[in-house]
One Martini backbone bead per residue (centre of mass of N, CA, C, O) as a GRO file, in nm:
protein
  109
    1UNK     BB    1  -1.647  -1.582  -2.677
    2UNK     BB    2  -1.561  -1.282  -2.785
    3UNK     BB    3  -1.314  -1.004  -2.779
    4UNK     BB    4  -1.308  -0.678  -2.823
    5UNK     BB    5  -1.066  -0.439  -2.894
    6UNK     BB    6  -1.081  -0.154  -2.826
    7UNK     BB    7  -0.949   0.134  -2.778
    8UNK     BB    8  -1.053   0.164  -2.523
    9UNK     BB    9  -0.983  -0.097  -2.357
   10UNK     BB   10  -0.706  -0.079  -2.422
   11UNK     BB   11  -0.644   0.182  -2.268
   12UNK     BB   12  -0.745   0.105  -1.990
   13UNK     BB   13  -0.559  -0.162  -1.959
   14UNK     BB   14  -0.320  -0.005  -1.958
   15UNK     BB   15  -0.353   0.174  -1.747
   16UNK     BB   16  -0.392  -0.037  -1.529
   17UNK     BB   17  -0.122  -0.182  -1.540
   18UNK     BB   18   0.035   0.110  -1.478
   19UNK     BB   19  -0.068   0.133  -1.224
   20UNK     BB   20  -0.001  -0.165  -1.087
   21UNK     BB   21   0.274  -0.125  -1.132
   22UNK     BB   22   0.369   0.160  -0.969
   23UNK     BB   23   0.262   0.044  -0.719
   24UNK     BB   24   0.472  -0.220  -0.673
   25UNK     BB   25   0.701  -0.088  -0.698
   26UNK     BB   26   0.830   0.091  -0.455
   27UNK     BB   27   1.112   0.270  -0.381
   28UNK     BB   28   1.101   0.313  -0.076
   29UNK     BB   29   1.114   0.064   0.103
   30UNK     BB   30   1.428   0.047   0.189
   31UNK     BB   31   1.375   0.347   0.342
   32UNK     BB   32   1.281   0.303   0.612
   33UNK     BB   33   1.432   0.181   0.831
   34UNK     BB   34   1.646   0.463   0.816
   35UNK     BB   35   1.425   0.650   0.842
   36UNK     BB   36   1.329   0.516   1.162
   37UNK     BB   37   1.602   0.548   1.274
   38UNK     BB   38   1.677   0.861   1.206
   39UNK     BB   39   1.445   1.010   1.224
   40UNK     BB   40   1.235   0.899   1.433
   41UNK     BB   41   1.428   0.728   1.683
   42UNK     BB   42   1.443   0.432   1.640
   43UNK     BB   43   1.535   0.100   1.730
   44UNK     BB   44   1.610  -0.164   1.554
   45UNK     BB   45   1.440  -0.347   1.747
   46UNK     BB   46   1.198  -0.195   1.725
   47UNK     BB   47   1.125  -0.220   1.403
   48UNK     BB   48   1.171  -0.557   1.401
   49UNK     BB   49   0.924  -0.607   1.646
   50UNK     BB   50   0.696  -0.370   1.595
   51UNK     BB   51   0.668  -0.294   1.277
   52UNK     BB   52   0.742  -0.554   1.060
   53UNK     BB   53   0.490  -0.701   1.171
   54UNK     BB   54   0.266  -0.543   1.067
   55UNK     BB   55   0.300  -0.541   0.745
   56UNK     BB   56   0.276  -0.864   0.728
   57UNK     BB   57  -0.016  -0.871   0.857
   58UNK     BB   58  -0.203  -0.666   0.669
   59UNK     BB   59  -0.110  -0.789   0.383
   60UNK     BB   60  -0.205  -1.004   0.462
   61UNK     BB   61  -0.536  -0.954   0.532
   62UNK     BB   62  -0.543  -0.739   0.269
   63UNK     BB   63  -0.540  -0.957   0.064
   64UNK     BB   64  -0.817  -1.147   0.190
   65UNK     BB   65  -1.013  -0.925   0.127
   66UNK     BB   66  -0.961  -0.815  -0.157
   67UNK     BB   67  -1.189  -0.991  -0.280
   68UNK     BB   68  -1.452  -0.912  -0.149
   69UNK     BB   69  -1.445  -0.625  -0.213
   70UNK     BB   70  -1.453  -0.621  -0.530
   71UNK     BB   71  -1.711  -0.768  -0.523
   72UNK     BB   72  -1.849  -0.509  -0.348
   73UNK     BB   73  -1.740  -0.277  -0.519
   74UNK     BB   74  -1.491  -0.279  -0.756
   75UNK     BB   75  -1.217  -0.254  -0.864
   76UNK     BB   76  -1.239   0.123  -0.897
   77UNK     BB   77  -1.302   0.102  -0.531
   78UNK     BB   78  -1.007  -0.029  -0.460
   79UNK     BB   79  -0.820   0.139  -0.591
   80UNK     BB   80  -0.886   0.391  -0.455
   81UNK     BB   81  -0.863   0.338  -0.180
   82UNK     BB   82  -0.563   0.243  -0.209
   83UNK     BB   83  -0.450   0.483  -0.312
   84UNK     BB   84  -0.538   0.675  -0.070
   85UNK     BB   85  -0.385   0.438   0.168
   86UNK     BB   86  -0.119   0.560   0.064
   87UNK     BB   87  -0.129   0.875   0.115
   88UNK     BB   88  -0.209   0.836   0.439
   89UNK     BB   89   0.069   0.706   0.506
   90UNK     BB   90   0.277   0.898   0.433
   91UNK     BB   91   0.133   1.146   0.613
   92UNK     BB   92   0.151   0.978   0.888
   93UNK     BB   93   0.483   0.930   0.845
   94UNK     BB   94   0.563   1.247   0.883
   95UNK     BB   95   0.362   1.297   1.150
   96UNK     BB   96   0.476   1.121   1.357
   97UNK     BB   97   0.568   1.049   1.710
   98UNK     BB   98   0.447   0.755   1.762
   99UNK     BB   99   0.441   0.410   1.746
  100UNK     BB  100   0.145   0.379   1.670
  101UNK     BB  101   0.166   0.572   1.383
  102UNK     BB  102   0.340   0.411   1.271
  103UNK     BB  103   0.180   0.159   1.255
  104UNK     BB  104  -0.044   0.280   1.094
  105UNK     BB  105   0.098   0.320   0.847
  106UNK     BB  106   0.199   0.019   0.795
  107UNK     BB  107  -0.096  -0.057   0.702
  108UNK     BB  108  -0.159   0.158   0.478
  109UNK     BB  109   0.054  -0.005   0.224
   0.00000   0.00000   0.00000
C-alpha cells in the first residue's frame, strides 16, 4: 500500500518536523544552572543534589509514559500538552521563590 504524499500532507509533515526540531533545540538549557545560582540565589551543590536529579528522573518517566499518552490523546493531544507545559515550566521558574517550585519547574521541561 502506497502513501500519496499530497500538498497538504507534506506541509502539515513539514510543520510537524520543525515543531519538533525547535522544541528539542532548546538553546536555554545551558543557562539554567548559572540562571539558579545567580538570580534564584540557590547553591551549586543545591542546584546539583536537588534540582537536576529531578529533571533527570521526569525526563525518563515522562519519555515512558509518552507512549501511552499518544495511544490514548494522539500525537496533536501531546503535543498540545507538551507545548503547554514548556511554557508552563518557564512562568513557574521566572515565578518561583522556593526550592519546591523550582523543581516543580524543572518537572515541566
Amino acid at each position: 500500500m502506497s502513501t500519496i504524499w499530497t500538498p497538504r500532507l507534506v506541509y502539515l509533515t513539514s510543520i510537524i518536523c520543525g515543531y519538533g526540531f525547535l522544541v528539542q533545540f532548546a538553546p536555554i538549557m545551558p543557562y539554567y544552572v548559572p540562571y539558579l545560582v545567580q538570580v534564584k540565589h540557590l547553591g551549586i551543590q543545591q542546584v546539583t543534589t536537588q534540582v537536576l536529579p529531578v529533571v533527570s528522573y521526569s525526563v525518563l518517566l515522562f519519555t515512558i509514559l509518552s507512549a501511552p499518552a499518544c495511544r490514548l490523546l494522539s500525537y496533536r493531544g501531546v503535543v498540545i500538552i507538551g507545548t503547554f507545559s514548556v511554557l508552563a515550566s518557564q512562568v513557574i521558574l521566572l515565578l518561583a521563590r522556593t526550592l519546591f517550585w523550582i523543581q516543580l519547574s524543572m518537572v515541566t521541561i
